[in-house]
N, C-alpha and C positions, 0 to 999 in steps of 0.2 A: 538596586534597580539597574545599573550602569551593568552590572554584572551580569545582569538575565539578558539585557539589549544584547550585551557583545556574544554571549553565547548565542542567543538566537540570529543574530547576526553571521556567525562563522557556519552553525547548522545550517543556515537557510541558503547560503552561498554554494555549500556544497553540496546540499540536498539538487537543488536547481540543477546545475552543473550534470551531478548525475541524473539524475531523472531525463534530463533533454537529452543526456547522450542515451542512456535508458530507450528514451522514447524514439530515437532515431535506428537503433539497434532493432529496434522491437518490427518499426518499418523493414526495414532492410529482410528480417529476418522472415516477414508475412510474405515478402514479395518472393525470397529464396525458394520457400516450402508452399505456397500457397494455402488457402482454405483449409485444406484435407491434411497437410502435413501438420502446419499449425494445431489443426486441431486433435490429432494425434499426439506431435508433443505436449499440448496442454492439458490430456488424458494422464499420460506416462506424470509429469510431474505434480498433478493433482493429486496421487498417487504417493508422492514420495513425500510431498509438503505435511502429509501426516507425520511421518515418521522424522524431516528434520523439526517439526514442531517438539517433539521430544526431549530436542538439543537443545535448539535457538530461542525459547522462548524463556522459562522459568531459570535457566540455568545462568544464561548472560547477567538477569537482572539478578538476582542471587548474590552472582558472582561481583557486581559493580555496587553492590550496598555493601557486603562486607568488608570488599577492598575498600572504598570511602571511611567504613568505620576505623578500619584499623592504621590508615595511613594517617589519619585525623590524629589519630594518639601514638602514632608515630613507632607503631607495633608493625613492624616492617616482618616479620619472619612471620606472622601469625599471618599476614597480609599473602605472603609467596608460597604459604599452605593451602590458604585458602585457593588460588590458581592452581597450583597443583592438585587436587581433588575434586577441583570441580572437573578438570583437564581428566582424570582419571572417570568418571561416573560419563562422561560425555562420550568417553571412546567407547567404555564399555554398552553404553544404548546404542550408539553406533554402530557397534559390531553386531546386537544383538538383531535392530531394524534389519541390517544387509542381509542377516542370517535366514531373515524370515522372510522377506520376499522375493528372497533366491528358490528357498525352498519349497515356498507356495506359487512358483508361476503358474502350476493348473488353475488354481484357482483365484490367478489373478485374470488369466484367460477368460474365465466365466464371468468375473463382475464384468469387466472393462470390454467383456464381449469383441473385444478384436487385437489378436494376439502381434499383430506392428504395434500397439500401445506398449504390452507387455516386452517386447523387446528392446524398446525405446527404456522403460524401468528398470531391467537388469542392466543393461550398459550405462547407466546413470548412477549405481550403486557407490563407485568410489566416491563422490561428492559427498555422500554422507557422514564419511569418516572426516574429508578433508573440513565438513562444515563443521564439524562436531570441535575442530581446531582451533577454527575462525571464533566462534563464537564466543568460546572462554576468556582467547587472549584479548576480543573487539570489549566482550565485559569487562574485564581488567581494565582496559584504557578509559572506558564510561566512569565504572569506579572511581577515577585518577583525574575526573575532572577535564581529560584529554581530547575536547571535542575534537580539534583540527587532527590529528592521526584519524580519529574516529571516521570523518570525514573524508580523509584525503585515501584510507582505505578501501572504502565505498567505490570513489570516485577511479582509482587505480584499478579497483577490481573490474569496472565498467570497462575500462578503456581495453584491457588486456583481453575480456571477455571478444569484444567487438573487432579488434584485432586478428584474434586466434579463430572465428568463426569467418569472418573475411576473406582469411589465407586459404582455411580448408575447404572453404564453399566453390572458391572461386572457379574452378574449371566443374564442376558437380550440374549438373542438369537433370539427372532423376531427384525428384521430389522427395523419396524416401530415403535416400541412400543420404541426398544434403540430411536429410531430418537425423540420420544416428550420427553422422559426422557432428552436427552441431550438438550432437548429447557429448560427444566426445570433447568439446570443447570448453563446454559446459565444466565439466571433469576437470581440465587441465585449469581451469580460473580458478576453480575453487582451488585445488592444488598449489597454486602460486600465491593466492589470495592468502591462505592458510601459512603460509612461511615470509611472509610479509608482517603478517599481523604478530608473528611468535618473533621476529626481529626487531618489531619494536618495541615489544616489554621485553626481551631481555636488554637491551640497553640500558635499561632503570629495577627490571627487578631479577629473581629468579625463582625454580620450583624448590620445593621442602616437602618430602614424602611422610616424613616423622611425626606422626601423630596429625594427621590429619582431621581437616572439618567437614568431613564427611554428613555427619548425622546437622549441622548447622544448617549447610547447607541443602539437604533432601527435606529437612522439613521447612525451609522457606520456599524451594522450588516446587515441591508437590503441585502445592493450590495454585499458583502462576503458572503449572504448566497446563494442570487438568483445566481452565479457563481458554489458554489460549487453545489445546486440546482441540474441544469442543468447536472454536473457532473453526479450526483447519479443515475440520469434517465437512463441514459445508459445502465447499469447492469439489471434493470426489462425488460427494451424494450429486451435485447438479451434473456431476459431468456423468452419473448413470441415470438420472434420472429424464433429464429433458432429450440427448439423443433418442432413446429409448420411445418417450413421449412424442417425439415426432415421427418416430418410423410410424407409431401405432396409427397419426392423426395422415399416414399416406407417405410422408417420405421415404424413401430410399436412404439405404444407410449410406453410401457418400454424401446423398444430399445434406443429412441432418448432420452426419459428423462436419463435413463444409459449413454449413448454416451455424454450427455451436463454435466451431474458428472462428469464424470472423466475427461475431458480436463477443466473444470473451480473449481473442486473441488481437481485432483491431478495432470495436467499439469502444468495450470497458475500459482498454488500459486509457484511453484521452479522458475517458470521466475521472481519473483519478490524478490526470495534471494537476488539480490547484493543491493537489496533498504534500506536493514537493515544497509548500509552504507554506499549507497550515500543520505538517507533521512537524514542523521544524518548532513552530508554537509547541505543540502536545507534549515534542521531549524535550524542553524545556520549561514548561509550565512542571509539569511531573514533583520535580525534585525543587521546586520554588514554592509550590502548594503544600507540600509535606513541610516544609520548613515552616512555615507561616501561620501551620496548625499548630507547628511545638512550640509554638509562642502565644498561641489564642489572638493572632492579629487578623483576626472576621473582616474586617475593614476592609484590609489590602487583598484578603482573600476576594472580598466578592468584585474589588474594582477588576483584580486581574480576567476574573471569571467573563465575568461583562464586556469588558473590552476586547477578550482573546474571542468571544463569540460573536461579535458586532463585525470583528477585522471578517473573520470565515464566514458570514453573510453578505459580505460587500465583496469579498473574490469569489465568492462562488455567485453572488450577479453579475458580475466581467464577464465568466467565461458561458453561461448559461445563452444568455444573449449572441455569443459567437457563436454555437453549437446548432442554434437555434434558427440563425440568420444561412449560414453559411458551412452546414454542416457537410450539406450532399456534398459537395464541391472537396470540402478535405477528404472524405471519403479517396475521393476519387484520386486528389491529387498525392495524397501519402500512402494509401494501398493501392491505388487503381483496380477496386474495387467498388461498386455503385451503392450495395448491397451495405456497407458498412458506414457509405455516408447517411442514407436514410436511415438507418439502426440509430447514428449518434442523434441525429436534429430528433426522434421519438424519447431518445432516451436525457435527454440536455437536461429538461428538469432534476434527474436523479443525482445530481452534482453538491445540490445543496444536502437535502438529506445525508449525503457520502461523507462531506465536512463537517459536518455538525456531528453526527453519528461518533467520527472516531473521536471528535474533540472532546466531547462530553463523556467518551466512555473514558479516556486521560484522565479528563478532571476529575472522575469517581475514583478511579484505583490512587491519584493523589489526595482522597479524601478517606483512602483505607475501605473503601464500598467496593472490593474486589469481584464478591461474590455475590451483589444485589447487579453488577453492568452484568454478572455472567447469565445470571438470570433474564437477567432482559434481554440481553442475545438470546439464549434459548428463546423465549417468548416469540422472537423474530423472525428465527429460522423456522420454527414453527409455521409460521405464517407465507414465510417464502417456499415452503414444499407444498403446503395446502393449496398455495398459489397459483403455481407450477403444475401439481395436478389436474388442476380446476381450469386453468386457463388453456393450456397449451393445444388440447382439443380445440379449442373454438378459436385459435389466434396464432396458433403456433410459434413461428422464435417469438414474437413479440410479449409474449407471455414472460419471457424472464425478463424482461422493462416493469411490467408492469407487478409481476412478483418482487425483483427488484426492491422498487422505490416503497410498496406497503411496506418492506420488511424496514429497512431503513428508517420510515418515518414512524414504523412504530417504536424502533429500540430508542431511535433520537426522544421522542417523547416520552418512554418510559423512563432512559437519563435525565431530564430536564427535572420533571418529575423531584426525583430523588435526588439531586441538588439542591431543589428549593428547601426540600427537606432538611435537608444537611444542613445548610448554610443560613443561618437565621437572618429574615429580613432581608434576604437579597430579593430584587426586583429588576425583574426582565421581559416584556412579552415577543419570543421569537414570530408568534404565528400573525400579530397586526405589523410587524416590521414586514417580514417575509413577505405580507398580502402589500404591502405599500410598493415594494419593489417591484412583485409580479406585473402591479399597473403600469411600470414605467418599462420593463421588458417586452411586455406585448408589444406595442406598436413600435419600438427599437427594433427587434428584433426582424417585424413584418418590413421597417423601411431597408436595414440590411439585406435581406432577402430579395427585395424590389432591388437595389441598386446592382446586386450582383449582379441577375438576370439579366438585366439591361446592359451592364457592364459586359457579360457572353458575346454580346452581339458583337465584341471589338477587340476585347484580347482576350486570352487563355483561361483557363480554370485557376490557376495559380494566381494569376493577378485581381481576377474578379474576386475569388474569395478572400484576398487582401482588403480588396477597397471594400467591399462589402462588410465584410467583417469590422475592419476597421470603423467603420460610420457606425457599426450598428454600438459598440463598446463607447465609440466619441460620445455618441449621444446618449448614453444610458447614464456616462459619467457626470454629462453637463446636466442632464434632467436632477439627479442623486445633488448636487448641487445647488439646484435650484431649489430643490424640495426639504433640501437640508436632511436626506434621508441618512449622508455618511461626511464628518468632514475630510474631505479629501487633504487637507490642508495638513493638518492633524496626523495623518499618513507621510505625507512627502516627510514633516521636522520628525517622524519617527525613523524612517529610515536614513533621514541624514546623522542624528544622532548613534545609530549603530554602526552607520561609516566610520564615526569619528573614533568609537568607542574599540574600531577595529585595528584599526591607525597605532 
């Protein structure tokens, strides 16, 4: 158990770390390009997120199960095969991706309907060979047990990113010309990131072309890939489908390509703050839950379960309450945009659904239910285009909030579902917890909101949304206390205990 604290412990540290530089980056880079560029770049890489899905997803974990097997038994050469072929099948999808959306820019022009997207994707092409580098060697180190490189790779890759967009932007003032500079930049991260990652395994290992585990490894990536696959599709289908759906419902196409920027280039990414530490639970639950099975320890299984989903309803009531109280105000004061603080305080509820969602779909694929969470994702995107169609007409951007949160709350439910299944005798009711909360965030929230306002009348947007904010989280904490709905207590000796265990 000491083992899973300090691992989660070093994950969570550096997940944080990044994410907040992440998140500051992300600022910086709304305000560069604006609504309209943002949302351009977010076309262009929607686009390409397919095709690094190819690399980055089956192929990493692939690659970090066999190296675990083989270093376990101390089968070191069979181990630097394994990197090497994975290394070799990743460049070659690589090349083949870049091959094809070079060659089909016409008819990248036609889906993406506005060819500065499509210019934005070709000049974006080299990161796909570089990620295709990144991925293998960051698997290798997953394999190896090596959270902190794992980690501190992440966090370098951030800082260099934010760096190199910085320097290039700096004197840039057309909107489109910053937006291919920072594709450019883009490029040169992955580029540095990728020979970072390849210097740290070779200091402990090296490649072996001779008789490689080619067929090992394709048939463990296949189904891990075609899952996450179907994932990645999602994000291009909404990025044709909802501009598209708003020109129809009267928008102007800047307006809607602007309108689809800011709610997925500076709404969504703040809903997926508390993921910087509940992802940090998921990839470590992972490989704790699989072990726990090869033992038939049910027991330990369902405490972790429980516990890892009680933490992710108690952070995602923190930060709901803040979104909620005090959203317009961040809006404004981290984009200085209006537009994107009222998007967040509509969409704050989707926060929860968002943590539970990836948590539980963890806990299934560490239960070997790969292809029952794939399933229920299907089920959900399902739901989220039908949604999307149905809604956007009568409501416009607000339609993807509310397509959104159904899609979410159905896949969450249909994981919950097939857990109980799984896991004989486990006992959890998320939806009388979740309804317990919601009574104590409502009027948190409203008195947050109240004090900000009143707080307007004396100092600045930045401050108000502090104290605001702040009361509304104080008092949600001390309500949850009172009510015995979370022990907070329980939390503090947990994370001191991973201090220790990091020491």
């Amino acid at each position: 158990m000491k083992s899973i604290f300090k691992a989660v412990a070093v994950v969570t540290i550096f997940s944080v770390f990044t994410r907040l530089l992440g998140f500051f980056f992300r600022i910086y880079l709304t305000r560069k390009l604006g609504a309209e560029g943002i949302g351009l770049f977010q076309m262009a890489t929607s686009v390409l997120g397919i095709f690094t899905t190819l690399i980055s997803s089956g192929l990493p974990l692939t690659t970090a199960k066999l190296v675990s097997k083989y270093e376990a038994n101390s089968e070191l050469k069979k181990r630097n095969k394994v990197v090497s072929s994975a290394l070799i099948i990743a460049l070659v999808i690589a090349t083949i991706s870049s091959l094809v959306i070079y060659l089909l820019k016409s008819i990248w022009c036609i889906i993406l309907t506005d060819s500065r997207a499509v210019e934005l994707l070709i000049i974006l092409l080299p990161s796909i060979i570089c990620s295709a580098i990144y991925a293998v060697f960051r698997g290798a180190m997953w394999g190896q047990n090596d959270y902190f490189n794992c980690g501190l790779t992440e966090l370098i890759e951030q800082i260099i990113r934010f760096a190199l967009t910085f320097i290039m932007l700096f004197t840039i003032t057309d909107y489109f010309v910053a937006t291919k500079y920072s594709a450019i930049a883009f490029n040169l991260t992955c580029l540095l990131s990728a020979l970072i990652t390849a210097f740290i395994y070779f200091k402990k290992g090296k490649l072996n072309f001779k008789k490689g585990e080619y067929r090992n490894i394709i048939k463990s990536a296949v189904p891990i890939t075609g899952v996450r696959l179907a994932n990645s599709l999602v994000q291009p289908l909404t990025t044709l489908i909802i501009p598209n759906m708003l020109i129809l419902s009267g928008y102007s196409t800047s307006e809607a390509v602007s309108s689809f920027g800011v709610i997925m280039g500076m709404t969504f990414p703040m809903l997926f703050v508390p993921m910087a530490i509940i992802g940090s639970i998921s990839m470590v639950l992972i490989p704790s839950i699989s072990s726990m099975m090869s033992k038939n320890q049910y027991d330990s299984i369902q405490e972790n379960i429980t516990k890892s989903l009680d933490v992710s309803i108690f952070i995602s009531m923190i930060f709901i309450p803040l979104y909620l109280s005090v959203g317009d105000l961040i809006g404004i004061v981290l984009y200085d945009n209006t537009l994107s603080g009222v998007l967040l305080q509509l969409s704050a509820i989707c926060v929860l659904p968002i943590t539970l969602c990836n948590l539980t779909g963890s806990i299934l694929n560490a239960l070997n239910k790969e292809v029952k969470s794939f399933l229920n994702y299907i089920v959900g995107s399902v739901i989220l285009f039908i949604s999307l169609i149905a809604f956007t007409p009568l409501v416009g951007i607000n339609s993807i909030i509310i397509s959104f949160f159904l899609s979410m709350l159905t896949i969450t439910t249909l994981n919950i579902r097939m857990i109980k299944r799984s896991i004989p005798n486990i006992k959890f009711n998320l939806f009388n917890l979740s309804l317990k909360y919601a009574l104590i965030i409502i009027p948190t929230s409203l008195l947050g909101h109240f004090v900000s306002n009143i707080c307007l009348n004396v100092f600045n947007n930045f401050i108000s949304a502090c104290i605001g904010g702040g009361i509304s989280i104080l008092f949600t904490l001390l309500l949850c206390k009172i009510f015995n709905l979370y022990d907070i207590s329980k939390l503090i000796t947990l994370i001191k205990k991973k201090r220790k265990n990091t020491i």
